[in-house]
C-alpha positions in Angstrom: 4.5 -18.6 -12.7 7.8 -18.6 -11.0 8.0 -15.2 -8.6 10.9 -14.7 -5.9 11.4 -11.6 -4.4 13.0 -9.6 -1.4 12.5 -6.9 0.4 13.8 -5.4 3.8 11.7 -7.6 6.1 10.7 -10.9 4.0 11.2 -12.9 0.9 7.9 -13.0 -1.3 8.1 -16.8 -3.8 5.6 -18.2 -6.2 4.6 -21.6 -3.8 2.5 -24.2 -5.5 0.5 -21.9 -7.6 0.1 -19.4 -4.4 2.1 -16.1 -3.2 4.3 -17.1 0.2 4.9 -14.0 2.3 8.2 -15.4 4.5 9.2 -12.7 7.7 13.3 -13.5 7.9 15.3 -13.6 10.7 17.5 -10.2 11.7 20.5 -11.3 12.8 21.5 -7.9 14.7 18.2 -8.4 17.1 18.3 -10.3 19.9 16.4 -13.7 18.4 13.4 -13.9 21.2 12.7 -10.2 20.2 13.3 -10.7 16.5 10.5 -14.0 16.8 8.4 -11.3 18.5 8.5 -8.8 16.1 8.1 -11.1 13.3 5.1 -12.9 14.6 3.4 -9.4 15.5 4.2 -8.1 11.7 2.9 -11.3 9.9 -0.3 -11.6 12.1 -0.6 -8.0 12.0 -0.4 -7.5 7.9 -2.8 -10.6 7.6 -5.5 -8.7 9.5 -5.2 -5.6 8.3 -5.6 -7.3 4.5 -8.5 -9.0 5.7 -10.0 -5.8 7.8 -9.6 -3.9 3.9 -11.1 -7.0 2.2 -13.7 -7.0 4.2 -14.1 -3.3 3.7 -14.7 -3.5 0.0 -11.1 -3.0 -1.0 -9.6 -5.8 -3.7 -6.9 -8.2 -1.6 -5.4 -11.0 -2.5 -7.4 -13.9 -0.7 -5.6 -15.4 2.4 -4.9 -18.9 2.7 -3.3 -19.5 5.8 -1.1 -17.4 8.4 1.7 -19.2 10.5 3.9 -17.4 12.9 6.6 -15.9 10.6 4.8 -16.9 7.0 1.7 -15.7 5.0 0.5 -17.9 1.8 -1.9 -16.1 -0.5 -3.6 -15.9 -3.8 -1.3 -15.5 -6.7 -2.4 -12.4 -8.5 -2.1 -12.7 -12.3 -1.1 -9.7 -13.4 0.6 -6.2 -14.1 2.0 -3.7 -11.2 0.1 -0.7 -12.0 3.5 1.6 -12.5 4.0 -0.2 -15.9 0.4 -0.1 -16.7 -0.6 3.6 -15.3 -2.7 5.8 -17.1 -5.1 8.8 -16.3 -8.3 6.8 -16.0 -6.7 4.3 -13.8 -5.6 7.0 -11.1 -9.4 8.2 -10.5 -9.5 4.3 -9.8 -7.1 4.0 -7.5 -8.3 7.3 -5.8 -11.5 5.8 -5.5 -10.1 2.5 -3.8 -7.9 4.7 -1.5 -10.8 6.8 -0.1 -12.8 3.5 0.3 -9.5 2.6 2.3 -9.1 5.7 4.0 -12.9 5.8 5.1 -12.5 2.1 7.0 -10.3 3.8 8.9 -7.1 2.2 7.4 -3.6 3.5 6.4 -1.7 1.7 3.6 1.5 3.1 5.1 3.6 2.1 1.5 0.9 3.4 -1.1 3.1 2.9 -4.4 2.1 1.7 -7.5 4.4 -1.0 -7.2 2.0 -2.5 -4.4 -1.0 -2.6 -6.9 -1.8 -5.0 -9.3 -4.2 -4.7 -12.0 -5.7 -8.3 -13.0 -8.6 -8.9 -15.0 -9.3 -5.1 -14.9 -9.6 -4.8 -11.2 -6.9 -2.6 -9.2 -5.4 -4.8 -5.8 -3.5 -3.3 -2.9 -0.7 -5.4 -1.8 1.6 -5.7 0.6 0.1 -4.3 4.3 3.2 -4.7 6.3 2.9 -1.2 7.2 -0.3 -0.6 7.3 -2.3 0.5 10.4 -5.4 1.6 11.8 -5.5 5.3 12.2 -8.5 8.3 11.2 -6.2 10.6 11.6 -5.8 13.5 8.4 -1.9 13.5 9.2 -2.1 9.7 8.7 -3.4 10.1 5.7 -1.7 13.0 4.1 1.1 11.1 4.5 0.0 7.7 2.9 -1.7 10.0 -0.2 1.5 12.3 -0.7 3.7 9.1 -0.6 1.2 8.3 -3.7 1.6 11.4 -5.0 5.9 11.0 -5.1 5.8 7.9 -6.8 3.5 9.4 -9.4 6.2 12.8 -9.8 9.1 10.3 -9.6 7.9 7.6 -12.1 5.9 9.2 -14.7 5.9 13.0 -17.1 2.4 13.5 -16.9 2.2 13.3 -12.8 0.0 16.4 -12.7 -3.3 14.7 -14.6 -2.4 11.7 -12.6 -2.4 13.5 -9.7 -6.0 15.4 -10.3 -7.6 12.6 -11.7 -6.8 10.5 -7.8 -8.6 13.5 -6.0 -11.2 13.5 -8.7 -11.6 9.6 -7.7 -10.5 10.1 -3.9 -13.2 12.9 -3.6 -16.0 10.6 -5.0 -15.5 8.3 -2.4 -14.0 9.8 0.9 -16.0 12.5 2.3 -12.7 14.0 4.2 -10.6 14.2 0.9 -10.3 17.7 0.4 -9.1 18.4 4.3 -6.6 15.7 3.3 -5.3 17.1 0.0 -5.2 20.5 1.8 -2.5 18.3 4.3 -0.6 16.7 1.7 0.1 20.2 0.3 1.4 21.1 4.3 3.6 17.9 4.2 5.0 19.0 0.7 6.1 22.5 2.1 7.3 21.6 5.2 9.9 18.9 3.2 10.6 21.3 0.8 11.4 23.7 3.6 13.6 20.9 5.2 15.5 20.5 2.0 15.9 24.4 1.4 17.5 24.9 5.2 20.3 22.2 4.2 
């Protein structure tokens, strides 16, 4: 197991057979702001992957949280965009409306930030997520979903029925926010159209 990578706000390594989640320094902000923001990001993401763990959705277990560093179970496994298939979309629909009904927005739903290990789908990577019931909210996180699917694989449109088949199943609000995530498609598609 040997894992390092980076993204906009932190490095992500293999550490002694766990995952460390490292917030890095900004040098553009002003550095008593940049500590602030990093500590609020890091505690922030560890709660919200606890809040989801706790309501029924698969995390990777928590360790320990410092101020700029989360270490956490190491996930053997395969990010669900090299893996996807029909059957596993109702399953991730049905993880999303367990999501969506604790009241909790991924904010990054892609199937990069899922890993399937020993047949169970995991949600990485909350450092966007947030605590919001609202059916914008939502819309959003599920047509970000839906783009990956349309951008990454031919057959986007069973993939795409078979997460409301599993979203429906287990988020009573699902078809008022499938309804929205049609709204937020036109009204890009309008945007894009008027340039």
């Amino acid at each position: 197991m040997n894992l390092k990578t980076s993204g906009a706000e932190a490095i992500v390594r293999s550490c002694d057979g766990h995952i460390l989640k490292q917030r890095i320094p900004k040098r553009y902000r002003i550095k008593e702001v940049d500590e602030q923001i990093r500590r609020d990001r890091t505690k922030s993401e560890a709660k919200m992957i606890s809040e989801a763990r706790r309501s029924g959705i698969p995390t990777p277990v928590i360790y320990d949280v410092t101020d700029y560093d989360i270490r956490m179970e190491y996930l053997e496994g395969a990010q669900l965009k090299h893996v996807l298939d029909v059957d596993l979309c109702k399953r991730i629909g049905e993880l999303v409306g367990r999501l969506h009904t604790s009241g909790i927005v991924h904010g990054d739903l892609t199937t990069s930030n899922m890993i399937l290990s020993q047949g169970k789908i995991y949600l990485i990577d909350f450092g966007l997520a947030y605590f919001d019931r609202n059916t914008e909210a939502r819309g959003v996180d599920v047509h970000v979903l839906f783009q990956t699917f349309e951008s990454t694989h031919e057959e986007h449109d069973a993939l795409i029925n078979a997460f409301i088949e599993g979203y429906e199943k287990t988020f009573d609000g699902a078809k008022e926010i499938v309804q929205r995530v049609k709204a937020i498609e036109s009204r890009g598609r309008y945007r894009t159209e008027r340039l």
